[in-house]
N, C-alpha and C positions, 0 to 999 in steps of 0.2 A: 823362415821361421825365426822368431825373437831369440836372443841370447839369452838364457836365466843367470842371472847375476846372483850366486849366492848373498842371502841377508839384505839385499836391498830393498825390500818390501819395509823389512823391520829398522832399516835405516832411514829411509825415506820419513816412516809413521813417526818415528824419534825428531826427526829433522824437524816434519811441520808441526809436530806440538812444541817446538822451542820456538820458532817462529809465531806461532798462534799464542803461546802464552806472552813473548816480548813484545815484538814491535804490533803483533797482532791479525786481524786477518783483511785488515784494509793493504796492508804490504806483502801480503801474505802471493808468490805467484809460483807455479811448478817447474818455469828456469829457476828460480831462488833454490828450489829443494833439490833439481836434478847437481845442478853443480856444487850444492855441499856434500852431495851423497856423490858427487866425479864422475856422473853420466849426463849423458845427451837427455834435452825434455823428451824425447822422442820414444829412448827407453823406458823413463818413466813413467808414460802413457801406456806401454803394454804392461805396466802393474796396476797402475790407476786410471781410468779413464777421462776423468777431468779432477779437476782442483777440488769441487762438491764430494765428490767420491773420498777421496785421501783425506778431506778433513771429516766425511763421513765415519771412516775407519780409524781414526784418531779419536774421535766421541764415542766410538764404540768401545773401542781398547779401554778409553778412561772410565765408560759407564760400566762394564764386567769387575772393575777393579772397584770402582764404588761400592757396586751392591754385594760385591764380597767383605768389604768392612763394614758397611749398613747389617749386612745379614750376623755380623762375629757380636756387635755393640747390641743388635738385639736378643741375641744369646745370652750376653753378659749383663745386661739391664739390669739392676734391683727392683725394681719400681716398674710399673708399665709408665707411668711420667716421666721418670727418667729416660729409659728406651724413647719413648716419642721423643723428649726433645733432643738425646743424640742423632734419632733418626732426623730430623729436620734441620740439623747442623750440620749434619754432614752432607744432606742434600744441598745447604746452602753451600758447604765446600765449594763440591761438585759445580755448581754455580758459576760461583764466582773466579774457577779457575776457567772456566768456560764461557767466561762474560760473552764473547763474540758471536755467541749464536745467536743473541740477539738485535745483531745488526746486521746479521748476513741470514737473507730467505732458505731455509732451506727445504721449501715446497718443491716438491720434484713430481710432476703432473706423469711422465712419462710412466711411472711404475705404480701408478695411480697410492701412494704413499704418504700420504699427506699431513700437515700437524696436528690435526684431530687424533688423527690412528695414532702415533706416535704419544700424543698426551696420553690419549687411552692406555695405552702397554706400558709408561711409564709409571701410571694410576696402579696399573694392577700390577704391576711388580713390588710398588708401593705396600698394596692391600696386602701382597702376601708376607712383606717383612714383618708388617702391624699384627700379622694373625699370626705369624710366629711368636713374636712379642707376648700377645694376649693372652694365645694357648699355652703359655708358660705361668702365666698366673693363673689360668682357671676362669679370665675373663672373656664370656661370649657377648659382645655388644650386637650383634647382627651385623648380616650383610650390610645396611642401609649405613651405619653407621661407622664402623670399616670404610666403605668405600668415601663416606665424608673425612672420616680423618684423612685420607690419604691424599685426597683431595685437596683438603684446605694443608696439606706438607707442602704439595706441590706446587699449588697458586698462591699461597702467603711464600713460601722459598724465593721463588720466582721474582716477587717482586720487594724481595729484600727485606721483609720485615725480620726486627730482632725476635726472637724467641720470648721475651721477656714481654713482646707487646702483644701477645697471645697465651699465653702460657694459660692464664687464668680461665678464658676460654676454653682452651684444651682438658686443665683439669675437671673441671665443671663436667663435660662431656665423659672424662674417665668413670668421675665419684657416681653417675646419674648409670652407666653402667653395670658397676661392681658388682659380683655375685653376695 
């Protein structure tokens, strides 16, 4: 039976987001992370079962922590325009301290979990910060249009655009809603 190492799960998870945000996750390996956490890789395979896994759980840690400030900014919003473009700024946050996912696959066939599902749940996590948003002003745009904003937060985030090269866009779709 494994030894449980108090806290080394949360040392571990600390370890390779420092590693994932420095040198990154091309250097990124699980001897790197067992020996600044002072265990064998061996142990730290009965926490994590490969490198995917732990920096799985690293994106997860930072996405629970994202969408608790995406959900606080769209409480605090003035505007439904404002809330949108905090929400899309801070998705790009999110982003850009995660630049790596975009050069490491993380298709994983075995649990049939793929980037489609994953885009999906992030769309609709999406959707429901914007409907929090909206039902604070008294704005109902529809399903249809909901799920385009959320949409285009997450495919213009993605691929970097400023706020500023959308906005107008964005507004346009608010004002076309308004009660």
């Amino acid at each position: 039976m494994p030894k449980i190492i108090d806290s080394l799960r949360d040392n571990a998870i600390r370890e390779a987001r420092r590693v994932l945000t420095a040198p990154g996750y091309r250097t990124f390996t699980m001897r790197q992370i067992a020996a600044a956490c002072g265990v064998a890789a061996g142990t730290l395979y009965n926490y994590f079962p490969s490198k995917e896994y732990l920096v799985g759980c690293v994106v997860l840690e930072d996405w629970q922590a994202a969408l608790e400030v995406m959900d606080a900014l769209m409480r605090r919003a003035a505007t439904p325009g404002q809330g949108l473009e905090e929400l899309y700024n801070a998705m790009r946050r999110f982003e850009e301290t995660h630049q790596y996912l975009t050069t490491f696959d993380i298709r994983d066939g075995k649990d049939g979990f793929e980037y489609d599902d994953r885009h999906l749940l992030l769309r609709r996590q999406l959707e429901g910060l914007l409907q929090t948003l909206l039902n604070r002003f008294g704005v109902d745009p529809g399903e249809d249009i909901t799920v385009f904003l959320a949409e285009c937060v997450l495919s213009f985030s993605t691929k970097k655009y400023p706020y500023s090269q959308i906005r107008q866009a964005f507004n346009k779709l608010l004002k076309g809603v308004n009660p």
